[in-house]
N, C-alpha and C positions, 0 to 999 in steps of 0.2 A: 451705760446702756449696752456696750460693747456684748456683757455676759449674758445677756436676756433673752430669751430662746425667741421671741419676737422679733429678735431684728435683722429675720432674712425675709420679711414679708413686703419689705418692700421694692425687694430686689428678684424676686419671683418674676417669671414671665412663662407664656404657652406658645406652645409650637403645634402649625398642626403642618401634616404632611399626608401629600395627597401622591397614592400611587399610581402607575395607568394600568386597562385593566390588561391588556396584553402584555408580556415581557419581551421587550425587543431583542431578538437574537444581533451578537454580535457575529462577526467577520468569523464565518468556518473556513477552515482550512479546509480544501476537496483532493481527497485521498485521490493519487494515478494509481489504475492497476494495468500495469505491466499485459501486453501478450505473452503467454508463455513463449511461442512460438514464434514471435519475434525475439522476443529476450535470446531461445537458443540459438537462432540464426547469428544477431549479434555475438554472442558468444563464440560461435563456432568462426566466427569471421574474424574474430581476431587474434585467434590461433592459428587459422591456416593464412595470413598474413605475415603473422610473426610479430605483431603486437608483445606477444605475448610469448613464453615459449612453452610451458604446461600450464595442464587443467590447477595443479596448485598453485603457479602464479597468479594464474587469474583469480583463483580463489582469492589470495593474499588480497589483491587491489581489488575486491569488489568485498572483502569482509564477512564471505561464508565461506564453507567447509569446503573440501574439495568433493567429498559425496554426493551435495548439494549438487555442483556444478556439473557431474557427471549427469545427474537424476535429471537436470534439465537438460544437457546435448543427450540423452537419451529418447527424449521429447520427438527429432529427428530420424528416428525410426519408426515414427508412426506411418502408416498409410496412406500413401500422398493425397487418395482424395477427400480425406479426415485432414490431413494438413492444410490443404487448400479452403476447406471449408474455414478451419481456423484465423487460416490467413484474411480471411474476408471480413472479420471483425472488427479486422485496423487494429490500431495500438495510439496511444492508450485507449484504456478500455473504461464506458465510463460507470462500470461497477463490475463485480468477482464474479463476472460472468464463467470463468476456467479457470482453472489453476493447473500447475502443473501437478501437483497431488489429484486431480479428479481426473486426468488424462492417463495417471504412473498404469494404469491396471489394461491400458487399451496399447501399450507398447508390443512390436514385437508378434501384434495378433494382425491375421486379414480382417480385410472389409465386413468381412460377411459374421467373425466372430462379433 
């Protein structure tokens, strides 16, 4: 009986499976964003400490460019009461409220630009 297309019938069984109707979200990871203008402060404070001894050191041990590093101690030329405003935001921040790419274009300018 072995060969007999019949004799998986008795070894048959049903499964039923039941979903729920929500999909439970597992465990997010919640991204920090950085203050810019905290980040440059940190930066600039640990060159003028001596942490560190150039802008490409620091690059090296934080793992960007040193153009990078510059475009953010650049940050520090903004207008202190555009600074100050910034600084009020606290760090971390808790979404991309600024970046230092949305501030590169307000460098260097007064208040009033």
């Amino acid at each position: 009986m072995s060969g007999s297309p019949d004799c998986n019938i008795d070894r048959t069984f049903t499964s039923t499976f039941y979903f729920p109707h929500q999909v439970m979200k597992t465990n997010q990871i919640s991204r920090i964003y950085r203050n810019p203008i905290y980040l440059a402060k940190e930066y600039k404070k640990m060159i003028d400490s001596g942490e560190v001894k150039t802008q490409a050191e620091l690059a090296r041990i934080k793992g960007i460019s040193r153009a990078r590093i510059t475009q953010i101690l650049d940050l520090l030329k903004l207008n202190s009461l555009i600074l100050q405003e910034l600084e009020k935001l606290g760090d971390p921040l808790k979404s991309k409220i600024t970046t230092e790419r949305m501030l590169r274009p307000y460098v260097n300018k007064s208040f009033k630009d």
